[in-house]
N, C-alpha and C positions, 0 to 999 in steps of 0.2 A: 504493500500500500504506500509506503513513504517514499518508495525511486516511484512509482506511478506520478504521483503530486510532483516530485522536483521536473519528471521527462515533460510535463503539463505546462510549466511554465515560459512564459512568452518571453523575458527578460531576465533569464537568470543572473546573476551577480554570483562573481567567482575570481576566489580570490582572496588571499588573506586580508587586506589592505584594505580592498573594496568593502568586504563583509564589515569588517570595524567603523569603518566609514557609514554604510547604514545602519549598523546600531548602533552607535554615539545619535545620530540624526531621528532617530526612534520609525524608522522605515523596514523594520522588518517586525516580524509576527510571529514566526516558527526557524526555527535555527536547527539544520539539517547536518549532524558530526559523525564522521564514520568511526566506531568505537578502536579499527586499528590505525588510527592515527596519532602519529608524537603529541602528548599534553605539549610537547614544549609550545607546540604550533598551534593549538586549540584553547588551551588556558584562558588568554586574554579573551577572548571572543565569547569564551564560556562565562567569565567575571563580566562580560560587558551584557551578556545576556538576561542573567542575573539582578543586576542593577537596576533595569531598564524593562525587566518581569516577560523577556520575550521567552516563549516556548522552548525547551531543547526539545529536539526529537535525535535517537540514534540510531545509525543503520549499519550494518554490520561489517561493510566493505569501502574506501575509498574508492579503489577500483570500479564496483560497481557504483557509485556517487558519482564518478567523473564520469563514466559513461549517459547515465542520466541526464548529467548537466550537459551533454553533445561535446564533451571533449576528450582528447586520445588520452589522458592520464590519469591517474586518480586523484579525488577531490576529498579534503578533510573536511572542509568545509561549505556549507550551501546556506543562505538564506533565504 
C-alpha cells in the first residue's frame, strides 16, 4: 500500500535537502523512510518530522522506495 501512494504521486520531492526543505516549510503530510537506510541520513528528517507532527510511514526497502519514486536508485527518503 505505501510504494502504491508514493508511485501515485504527480511531484514527488527526492532528496535529502529537498525533503528538509519541505518540512521546515510545513509542506509535507506523511514522510515515506525505508527502514534499511543509515539513521545517519534519516535522523534529521525524522526530528524534523517530529517537531512539525508530520506522519512517519516505513517501508521496508530503499531500493524498492527509489523505484517508486521513478528513479534508478534507492531512496531513504520520500515525502
Amino acid at each position: 500500500m505505501s510504494y502504491e501512494k508514493v508511485e501515485q504521486a504527480r511531484n514527488p520531492i527526492i532528496g535529502k535537502k529537498q525533503t528538509l526543505k519541505a518540512l521546515h516549510a510545513r509542506l509535507v503530510k506523511e514522510l515515506y523512510v525505508a527502514r534499511d537506510a543509515d539513521l545517519r541520513i534519516t535522523q534529521e528528517a525524522l526530528d524534523a518530522a517530529k517537531h512539525t507532527d508530520v506522519t512517519v510511514v516505513y517501508v521496508d526497502s530503499m531500493k524498492r522506495l527509489g523505484k517508486a519514486c521513478g528513479i534508478e536508485v534507492g531512496a531513504a527518503l520520500w515525502p
